[in-house]
C-alpha positions in Angstrom: -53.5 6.2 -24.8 -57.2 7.7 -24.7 -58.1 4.2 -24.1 -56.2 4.3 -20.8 -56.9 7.9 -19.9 -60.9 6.9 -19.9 -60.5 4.1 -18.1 -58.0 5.0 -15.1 -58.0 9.2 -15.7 -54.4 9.3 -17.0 -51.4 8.2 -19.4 -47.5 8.4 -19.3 -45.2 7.1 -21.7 -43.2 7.9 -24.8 -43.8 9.2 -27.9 -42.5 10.6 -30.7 -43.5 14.7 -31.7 -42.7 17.6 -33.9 -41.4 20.4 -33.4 -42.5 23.7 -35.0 -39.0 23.7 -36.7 -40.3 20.0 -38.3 -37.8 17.9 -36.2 -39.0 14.5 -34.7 -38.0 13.7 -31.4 -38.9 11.5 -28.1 -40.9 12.8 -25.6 -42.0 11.3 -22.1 -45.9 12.5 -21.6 -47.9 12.6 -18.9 -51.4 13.4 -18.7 -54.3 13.7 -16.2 -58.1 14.3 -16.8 -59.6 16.9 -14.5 -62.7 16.3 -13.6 -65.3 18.4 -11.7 -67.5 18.2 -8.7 -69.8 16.2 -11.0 -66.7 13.8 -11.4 -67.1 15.3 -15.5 -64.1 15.5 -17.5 -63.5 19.3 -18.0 -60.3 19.5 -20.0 -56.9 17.7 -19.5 -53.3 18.6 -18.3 -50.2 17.4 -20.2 -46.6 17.7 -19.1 -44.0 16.5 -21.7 -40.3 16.4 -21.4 -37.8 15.9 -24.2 -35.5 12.9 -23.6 -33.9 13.5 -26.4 -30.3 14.2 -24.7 -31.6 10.9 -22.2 -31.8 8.6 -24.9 -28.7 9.3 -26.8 -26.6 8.8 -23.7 -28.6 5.7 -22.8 -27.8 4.7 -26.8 -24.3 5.5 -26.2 -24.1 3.5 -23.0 -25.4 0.7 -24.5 -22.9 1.0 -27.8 -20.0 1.0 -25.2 -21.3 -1.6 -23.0 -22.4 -4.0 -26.2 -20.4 -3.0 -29.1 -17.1 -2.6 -30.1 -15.6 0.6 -30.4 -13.3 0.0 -33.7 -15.8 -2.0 -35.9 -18.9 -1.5 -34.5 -20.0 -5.6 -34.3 -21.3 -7.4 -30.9 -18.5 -7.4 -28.3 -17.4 -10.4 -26.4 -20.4 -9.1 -23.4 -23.2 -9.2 -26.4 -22.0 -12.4 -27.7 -22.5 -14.1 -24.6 -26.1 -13.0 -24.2 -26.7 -14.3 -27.9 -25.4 -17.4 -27.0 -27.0 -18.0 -24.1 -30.6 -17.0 -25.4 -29.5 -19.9 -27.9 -28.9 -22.4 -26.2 -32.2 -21.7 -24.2 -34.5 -21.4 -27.5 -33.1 -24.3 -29.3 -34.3 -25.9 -25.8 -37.5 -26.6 -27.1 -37.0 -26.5 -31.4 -33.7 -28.7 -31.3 -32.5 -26.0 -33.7 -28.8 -26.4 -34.6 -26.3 -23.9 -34.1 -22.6 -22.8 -35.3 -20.1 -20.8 -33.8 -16.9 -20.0 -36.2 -13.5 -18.4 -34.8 -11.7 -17.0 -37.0 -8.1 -15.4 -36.9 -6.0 -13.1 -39.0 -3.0 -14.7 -40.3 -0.1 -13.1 -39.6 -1.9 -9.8 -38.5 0.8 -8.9 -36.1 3.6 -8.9 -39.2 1.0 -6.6 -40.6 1.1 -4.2 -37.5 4.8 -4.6 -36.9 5.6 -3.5 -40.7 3.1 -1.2 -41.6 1.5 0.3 -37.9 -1.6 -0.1 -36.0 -3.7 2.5 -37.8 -3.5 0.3 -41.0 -4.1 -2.8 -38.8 -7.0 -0.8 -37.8 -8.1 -0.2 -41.0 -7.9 -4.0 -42.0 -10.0 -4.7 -38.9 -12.9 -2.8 -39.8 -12.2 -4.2 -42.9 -12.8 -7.4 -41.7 -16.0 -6.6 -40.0 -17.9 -5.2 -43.2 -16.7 -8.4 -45.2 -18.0 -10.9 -42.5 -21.3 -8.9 -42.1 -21.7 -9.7 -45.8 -21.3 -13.1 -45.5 -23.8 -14.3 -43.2 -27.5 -14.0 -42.2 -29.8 -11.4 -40.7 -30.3 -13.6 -37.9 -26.8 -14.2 -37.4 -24.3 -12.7 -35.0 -20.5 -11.0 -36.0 -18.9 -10.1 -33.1 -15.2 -9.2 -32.7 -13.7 -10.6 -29.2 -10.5 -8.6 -29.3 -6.9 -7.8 -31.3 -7.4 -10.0 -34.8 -10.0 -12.3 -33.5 -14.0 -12.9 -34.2 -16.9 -15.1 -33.8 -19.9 -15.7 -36.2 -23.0 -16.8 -34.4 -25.1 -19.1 -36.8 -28.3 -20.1 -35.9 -30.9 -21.8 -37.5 -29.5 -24.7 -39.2 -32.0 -27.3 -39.2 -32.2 -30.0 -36.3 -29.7 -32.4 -38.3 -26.2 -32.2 -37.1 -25.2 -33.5 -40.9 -27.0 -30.7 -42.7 -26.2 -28.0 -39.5 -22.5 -28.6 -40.3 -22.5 -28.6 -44.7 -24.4 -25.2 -44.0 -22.2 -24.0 -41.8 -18.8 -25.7 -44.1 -20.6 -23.8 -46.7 -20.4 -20.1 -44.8 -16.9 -20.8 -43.5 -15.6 -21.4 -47.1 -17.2 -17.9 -48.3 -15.6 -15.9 -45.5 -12.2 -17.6 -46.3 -12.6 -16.7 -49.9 -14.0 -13.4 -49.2 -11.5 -12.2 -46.7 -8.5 -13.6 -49.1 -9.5 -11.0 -51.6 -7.3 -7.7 -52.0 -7.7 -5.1 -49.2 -6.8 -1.1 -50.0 -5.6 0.3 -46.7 -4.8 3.3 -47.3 -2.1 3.7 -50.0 -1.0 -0.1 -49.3 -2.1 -3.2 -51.2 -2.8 -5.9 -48.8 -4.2 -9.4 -49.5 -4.3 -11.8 -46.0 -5.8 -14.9 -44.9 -7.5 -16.4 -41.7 -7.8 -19.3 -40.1 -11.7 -20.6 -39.1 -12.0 -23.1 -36.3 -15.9 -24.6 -36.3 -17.9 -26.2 -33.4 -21.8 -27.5 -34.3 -23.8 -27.3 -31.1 -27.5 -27.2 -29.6 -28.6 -27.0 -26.1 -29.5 -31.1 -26.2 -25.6 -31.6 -27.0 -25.0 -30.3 -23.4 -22.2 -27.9 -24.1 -21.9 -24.5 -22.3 -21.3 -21.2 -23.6 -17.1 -21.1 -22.3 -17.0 -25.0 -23.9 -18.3 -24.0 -27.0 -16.2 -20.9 -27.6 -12.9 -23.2 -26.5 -13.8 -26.0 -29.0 -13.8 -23.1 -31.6 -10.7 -22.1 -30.7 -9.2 -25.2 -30.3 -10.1 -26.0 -33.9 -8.7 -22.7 -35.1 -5.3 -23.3 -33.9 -5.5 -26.5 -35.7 -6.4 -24.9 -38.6 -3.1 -22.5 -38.6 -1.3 -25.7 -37.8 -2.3 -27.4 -40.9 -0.8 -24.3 -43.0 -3.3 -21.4 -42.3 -5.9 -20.3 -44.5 -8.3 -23.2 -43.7 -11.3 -24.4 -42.0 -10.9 -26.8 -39.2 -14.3 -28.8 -37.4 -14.0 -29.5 -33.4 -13.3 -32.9 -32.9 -13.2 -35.0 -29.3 -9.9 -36.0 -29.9 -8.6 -32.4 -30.5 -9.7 -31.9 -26.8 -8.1 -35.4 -26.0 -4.7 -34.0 -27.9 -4.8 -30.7 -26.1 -4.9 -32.3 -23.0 -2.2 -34.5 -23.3 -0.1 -31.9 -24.9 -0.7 -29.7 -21.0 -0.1 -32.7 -19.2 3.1 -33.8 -20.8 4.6 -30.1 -20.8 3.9 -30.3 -17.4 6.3 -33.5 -16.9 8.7 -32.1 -19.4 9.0 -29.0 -16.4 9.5 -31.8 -14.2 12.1 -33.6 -15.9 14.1 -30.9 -16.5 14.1 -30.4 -12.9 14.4 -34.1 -11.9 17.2 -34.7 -14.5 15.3 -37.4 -16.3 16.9 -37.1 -19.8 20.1 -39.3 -21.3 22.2 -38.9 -23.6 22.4 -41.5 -26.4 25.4 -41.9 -28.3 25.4 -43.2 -32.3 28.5 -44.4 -33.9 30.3 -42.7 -36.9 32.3 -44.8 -39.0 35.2 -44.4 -41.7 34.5 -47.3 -44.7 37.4 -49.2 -43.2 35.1 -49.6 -40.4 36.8 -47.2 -37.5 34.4 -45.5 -35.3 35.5 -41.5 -35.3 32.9 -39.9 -33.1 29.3 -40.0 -32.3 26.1 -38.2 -32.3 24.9 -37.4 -28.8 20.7 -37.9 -29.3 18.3 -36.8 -26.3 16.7 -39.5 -24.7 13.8 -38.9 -21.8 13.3 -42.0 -19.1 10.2 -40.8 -18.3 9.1 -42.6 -14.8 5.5 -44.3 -15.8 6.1 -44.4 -19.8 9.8 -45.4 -20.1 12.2 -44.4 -22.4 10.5 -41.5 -24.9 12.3 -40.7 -28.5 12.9 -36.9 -29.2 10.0 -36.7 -31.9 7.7 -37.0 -29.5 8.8 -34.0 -26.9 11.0 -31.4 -28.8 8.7 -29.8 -31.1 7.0 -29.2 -28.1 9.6 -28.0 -26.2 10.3 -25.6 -28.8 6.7 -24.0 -28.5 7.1 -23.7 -25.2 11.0 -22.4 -25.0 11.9 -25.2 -22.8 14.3 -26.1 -26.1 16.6 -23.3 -24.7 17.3 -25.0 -21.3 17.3 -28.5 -22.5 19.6 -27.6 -25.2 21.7 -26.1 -22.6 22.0 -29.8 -20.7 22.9 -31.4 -24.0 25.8 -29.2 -24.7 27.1 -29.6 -20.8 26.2 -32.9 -20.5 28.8 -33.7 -24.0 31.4 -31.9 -23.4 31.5 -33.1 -19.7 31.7 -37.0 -21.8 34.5 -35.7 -23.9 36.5 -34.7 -20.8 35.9 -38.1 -19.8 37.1 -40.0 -22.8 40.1 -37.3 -22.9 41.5 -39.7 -20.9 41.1 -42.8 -22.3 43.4 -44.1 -25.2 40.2 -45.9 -26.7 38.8 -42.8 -27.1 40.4 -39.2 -26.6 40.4 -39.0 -30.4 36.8 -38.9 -30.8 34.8 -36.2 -31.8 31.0 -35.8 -30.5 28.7 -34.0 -32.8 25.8 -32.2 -30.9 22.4 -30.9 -32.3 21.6 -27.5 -31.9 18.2 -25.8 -32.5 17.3 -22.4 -33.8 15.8 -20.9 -30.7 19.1 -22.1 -28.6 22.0 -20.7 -31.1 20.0 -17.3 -31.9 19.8 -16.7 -28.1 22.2 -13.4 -27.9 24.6 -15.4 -25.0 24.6 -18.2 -27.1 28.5 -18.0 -27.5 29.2 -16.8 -24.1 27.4 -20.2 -22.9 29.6 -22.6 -25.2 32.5 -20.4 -24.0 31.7 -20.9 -20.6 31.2 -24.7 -20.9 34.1 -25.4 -23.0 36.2 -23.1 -20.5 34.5 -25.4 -17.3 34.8 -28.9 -18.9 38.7 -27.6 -20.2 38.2 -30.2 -23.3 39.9 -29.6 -26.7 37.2 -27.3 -28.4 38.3 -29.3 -32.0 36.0 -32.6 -30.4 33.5 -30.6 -30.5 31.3 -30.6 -33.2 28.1 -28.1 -34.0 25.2 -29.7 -36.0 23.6 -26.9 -37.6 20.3 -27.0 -39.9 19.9 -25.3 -43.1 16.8 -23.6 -41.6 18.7 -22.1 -38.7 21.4 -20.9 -41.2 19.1 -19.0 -43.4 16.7 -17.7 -40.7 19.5 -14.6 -39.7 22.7 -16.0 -41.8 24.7 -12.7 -41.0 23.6 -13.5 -37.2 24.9 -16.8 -38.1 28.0 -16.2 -39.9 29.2 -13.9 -36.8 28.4 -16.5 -34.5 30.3 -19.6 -36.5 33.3 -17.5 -36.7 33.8 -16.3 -33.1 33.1 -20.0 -32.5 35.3 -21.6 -34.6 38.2 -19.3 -33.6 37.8 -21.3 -30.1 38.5 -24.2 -31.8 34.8 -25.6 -32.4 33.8 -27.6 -35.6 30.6 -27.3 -37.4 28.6 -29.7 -39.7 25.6 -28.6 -41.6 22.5 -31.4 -41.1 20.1 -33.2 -43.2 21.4 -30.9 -45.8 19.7 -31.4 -49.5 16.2 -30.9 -47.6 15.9 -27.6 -47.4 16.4 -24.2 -49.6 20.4 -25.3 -50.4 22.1 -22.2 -51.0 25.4 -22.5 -52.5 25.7 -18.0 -51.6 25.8 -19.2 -47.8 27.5 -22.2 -48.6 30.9 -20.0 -49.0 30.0 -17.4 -46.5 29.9 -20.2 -43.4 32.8 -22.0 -41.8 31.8 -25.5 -42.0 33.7 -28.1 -41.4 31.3 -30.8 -42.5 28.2 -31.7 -44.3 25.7 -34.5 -43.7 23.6 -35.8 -46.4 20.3 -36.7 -44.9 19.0 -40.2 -44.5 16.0 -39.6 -47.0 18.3 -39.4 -50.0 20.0 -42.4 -48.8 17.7 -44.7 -48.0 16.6 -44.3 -52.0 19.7 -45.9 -52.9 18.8 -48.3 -55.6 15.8 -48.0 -55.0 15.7 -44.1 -57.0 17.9 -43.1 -59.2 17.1 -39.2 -59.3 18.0 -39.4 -55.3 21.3 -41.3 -56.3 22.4 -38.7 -58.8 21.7 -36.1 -55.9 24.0 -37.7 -53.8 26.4 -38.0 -56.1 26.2 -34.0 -56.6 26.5 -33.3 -52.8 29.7 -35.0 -52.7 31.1 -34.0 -55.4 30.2 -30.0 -54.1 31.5 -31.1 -50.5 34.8 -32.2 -51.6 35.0 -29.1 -54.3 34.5 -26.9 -51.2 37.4 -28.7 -49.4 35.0 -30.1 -46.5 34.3 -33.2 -44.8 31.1 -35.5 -45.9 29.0 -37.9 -44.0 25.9 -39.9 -44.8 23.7 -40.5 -42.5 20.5 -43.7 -42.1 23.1 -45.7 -43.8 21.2 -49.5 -43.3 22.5 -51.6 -46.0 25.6 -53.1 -47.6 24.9 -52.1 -50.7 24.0 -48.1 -49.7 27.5 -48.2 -47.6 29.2 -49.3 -51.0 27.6 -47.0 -53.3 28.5 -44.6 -50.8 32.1 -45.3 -51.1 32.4 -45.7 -54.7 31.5 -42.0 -54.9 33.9 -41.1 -52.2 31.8 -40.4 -48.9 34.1 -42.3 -46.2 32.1 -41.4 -43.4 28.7 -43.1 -42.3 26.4 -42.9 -39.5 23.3 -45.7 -39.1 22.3 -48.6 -38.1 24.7 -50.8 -40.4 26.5 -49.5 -38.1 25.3 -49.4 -34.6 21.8 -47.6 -33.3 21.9 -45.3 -30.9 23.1 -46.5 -27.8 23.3 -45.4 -24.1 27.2 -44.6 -23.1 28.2 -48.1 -21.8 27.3 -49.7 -25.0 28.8 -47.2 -26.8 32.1 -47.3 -25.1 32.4 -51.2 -25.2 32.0 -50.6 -29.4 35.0 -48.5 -29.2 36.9 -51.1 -27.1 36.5 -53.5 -29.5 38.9 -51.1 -31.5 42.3 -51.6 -30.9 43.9 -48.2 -30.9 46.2 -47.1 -33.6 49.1 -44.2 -33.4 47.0 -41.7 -34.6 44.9 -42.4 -31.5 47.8 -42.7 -29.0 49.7 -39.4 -30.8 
């Protein structure tokens, strides 16, 4: 300061002074040497102000403009900068870098049960427990709701040591943020999910890339079972975008009327095909014919399960009108798959009401295959449903049964008409006997319960005999006949000769 008022005749700029009272506080300063007509420095003139109240607001501004509110970390604006003053230094060092995101698990359950204020609380939570876990040098910023981003830089210019250091951070936070939280009077103990991208400004990734690679890996993480630590890989990005592009043709299909219906034989043991299964099949225009594994599950994530469930159910019952009149086959049945999403829809009864009113089949051809997981995700919901249903006439089996939580409590409470032992169990026949004696069990509890039982993935002579000797009649697999489109099918029956029971 006297420096620069000796060489130019002034100063201005801010310190720090004391007041008389002993508080410390900033000061903008300005002085002037007055000279006189000898151009000699006489005595100086000082004008202070305190910018006290100035640089509180100015700290506030920048708290609101770079920090969130609720935790006080780096926002989603401050993160940015970080990042991009990154990927500019580690220009010239070839310093590695690491960004992890990182989701609650099942925060919203969390807010739903107990309220926002004690999701609040676990959010700032959070925050101190990440802070803890990484570097001075490294960045914790929350982007919104239950989500964050740790910034690691620094991690040596070998990807392979970049991304053990940065495996090694990721594990702590999972550990640390599965410990016990207090919120409040409530005991809490969560998880997250981490998804991890390694990245440097030679690896040519921007700032929005990054982040999405993160992300991408995170939801692979919650995929895998939550609670883990995913790395960004090319072919996640290669998976993600062949999951937009075929949920863009399932759109069009649905519109363009692009699926079939494939129809697989149920037998008696004398051999007498009784009904069918009607199985979704999509002739896609450039990849030809597509098996349901590959597009339900994601037409359940993206609730296009509801209207393509809705086409199966038309599409069946509009085939059993047809074979009404045929004496070949009016007497079969035609058992259609039904998912969760589609039967807990609230007009879920109104719609097979509607259909079966439209189609003016007997409801009794009709038959519901129902899983065990859609039973015990709402059985009252479901036991309401069954019943109004199967006062219209409609019969119900329960699929794949034996692979899920078997509960013999629901078991009595439903109106099933059927059960179908899943082809896992069978196709251990003679092969394992613990999967034999389970068989044996389901039957035995079927018939005990006064329904009907089927086995399904029946390939072999010898699992169709076993079958019989324990007093399951009805089969389903390819000993059989595969799944078939409806000429094929139809031409099976013919070669049936219809009995009386058919004809009365």
């Amino acid at each position: 300061m006297w420096e620069s008022i000796k060489r130019t005749g002034g100063w201005k700029g801010e310190i720090w002074n004391q007041s008389k009272s002993g508080n410390i506080y900033p000061e903008y300063m300005r002085i002037t040497a007055v000279q006189d007509k000898n151009n000699l420095v006489t005595h100086y003139v000082s004008t202070s102000t305190d910018i006290g109240i100035t640089k509180s607001a100015l700290a506030e501004v920048e708290q609101l403009a770079f920090y969130d509110s609720l935790t006080k970390l780096s926002n989603r604006r401050l993160l940015w900068e970080r990042l991009k003053l990154i990927l500019t230094t580690s220009y010239h060092s070839n310093q590695k870098a690491a960004l992890l995101f990182i989701d609650i698990d099942h925060f919203k359950a969390l807010n739903d049960t107990l309220g926002h204020e004690i999701g609040d609380l676990l959010l700032q939570q959070v925050a101190q427990r990440l802070s803890s876990c990484v570097r001075e040098d490294d960045t914790v910023a929350r982007l919104g709701g239950d989500e964050f981003v740790v910034l690691l830089t620094n991690l040596g210019t070998r990807i392979r040591e970049a991304t053990m250091l940065a495996d090694v951070i990721g594990h702590e936070i999972l550990r640390v943020l599965s410990q016990p939280y207090q919120l409040g009077i409530h005991n809490y103990q969560g998880s997250s999910s981490i998804g991890a991208t390694v990245f440097n400004y030679a690896s040519g990734d921007k700032k929005n890339n990054i982040l999405r690679q993160a992300d991408i890996a995170m939801y692979v993480a919650k995929d895998s079972g939550r609670n883990a630590l995913r790395f960004f890989d090319p072919q996640m990005q290669i998976n993600i975008d062949a999951r937009v592009v075929l949920e863009a043709d399932l759109r069009l299909a649905l519109a363009e009327n692009q699926f079939e219906l494939y129809y697989q034989a149920q037998s008696t043991h004398e051999g007498r095909i009784v009904g069918a299964e009607a199985l979704i099949r999509w002739q896609h225009p450039r990849r030809g014919l597509i098996f349901p594994d590959a597009f339900i599950p994601l037409a359940e994530d993206v609730g296009l399960i509801i209207p393509i469930g809705r086409w199966v159910l038309q599409t069946a019952c509009t085939q059993l009108k047809i074979w009404a009149d045929n004496a070949h086959t009016q007497h079969l049945q035609l058992a259609v798959n039904v998912s969760v999403q589609q039967f807990h829809q609230a007009d879920f009864v109104t719609q097979v009401q509607q259909i079966l009113s439209n189609t003016a089949i007997n409801p009794a051809r009709l038959k519901l295959e129902l899983t065990e997981s859609l039973v015990i995700d709402s059985v009252s919901d479901t036991v309401v449903k069954m019943h109004t249903l199967k006062e219209m006439g409609v019969r119900f089996s329960m699929d794949d049964f034996g692979t899920g939580f078997s509960s013999l409590n629901y078991l009595t409470r439903l109106p099933l008409d059927q059960l179908k032992i899943d082809k896992s169990f069978v196709q251990n026949i003679g092969v394992k006997p613990s999967d034999m004696m389970i068989i044996q069990t389901i039957i035995n509890l079927v018939h005990n319960l006064n329904m009907e039982v089927i086995a399904e993935g029946v390939e072999t002579e010898e699992q169709r005999a076993f079958l019989e000797d324990n007093n399951c009649l009805l089969y389903q697999g390819y000993l059989f006949s595969k799944p078939v489109p409806i000429a094929q099918f139809e031409a099976l029956v013919q070669k049936i000769e219809p009995t009386p029971e058919m004809n009365g």
